[in-house]
N, C-alpha and C positions, 0 to 999 in steps of 0.2 A: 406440359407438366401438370399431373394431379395429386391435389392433398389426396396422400391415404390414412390407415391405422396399419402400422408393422408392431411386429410383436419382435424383439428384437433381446440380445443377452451383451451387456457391456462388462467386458475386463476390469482390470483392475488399472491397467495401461491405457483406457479408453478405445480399446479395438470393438470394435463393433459386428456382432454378427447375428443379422436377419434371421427369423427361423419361419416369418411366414406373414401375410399382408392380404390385406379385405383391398379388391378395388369392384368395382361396380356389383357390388353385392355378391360378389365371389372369393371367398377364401383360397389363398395360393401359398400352400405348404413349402419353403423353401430346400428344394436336394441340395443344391450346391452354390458357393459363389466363386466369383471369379476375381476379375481386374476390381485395383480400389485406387479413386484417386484424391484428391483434394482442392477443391479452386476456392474461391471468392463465396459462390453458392454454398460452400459444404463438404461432406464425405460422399462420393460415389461409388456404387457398389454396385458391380453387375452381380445376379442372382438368375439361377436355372429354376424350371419349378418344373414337374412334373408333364410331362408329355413334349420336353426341350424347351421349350418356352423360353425368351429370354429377356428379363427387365434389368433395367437401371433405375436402381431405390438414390433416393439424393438425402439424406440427413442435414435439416438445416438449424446446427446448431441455436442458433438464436432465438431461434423462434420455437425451436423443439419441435419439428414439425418431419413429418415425411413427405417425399414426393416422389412419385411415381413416373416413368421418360419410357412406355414402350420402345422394343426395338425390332425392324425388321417388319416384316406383313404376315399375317396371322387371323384364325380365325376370329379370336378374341379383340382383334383390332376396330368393328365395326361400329 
């Protein structure tokens, strides 16, 4: 799990939706998202970005913080 910066547009209901996130000095414009859940840690949000890619952004209220959970193997995973 890594802090990122998402850029991010919150409802009026507090739904949350990603539109794009800096990780290792790479900007990843979000296409689409997926499954959302909620545990102990937060809001999860699986998110597509552009050549299928697929992350898990973690919203950690408390702290108002993003995090980032790769998922699956990829080039970007190194």
């Amino acid at each position: 799990m890594e802090l990122i910066d998402v850029t991010a547009q919150f409802d009026s209901q507090g739904r949350i939706t990603p539109l794009g996130f800096i990780w290792k000095g790479l900007t990843f414009p979000v296409d689409s998202t997926g499954r959302r859940w909620e545990d102990e840690r937060g809001q999860h949000i699986l998110v597509m970005v552009p050549g299928g890619r697929t992350f898990e952004l973690l919203y950690a209220a408390q702290e108002r913080a993003w995090y980032l959970i790769p998922i699956g193997p990829g080039p970007l995973m190194a």
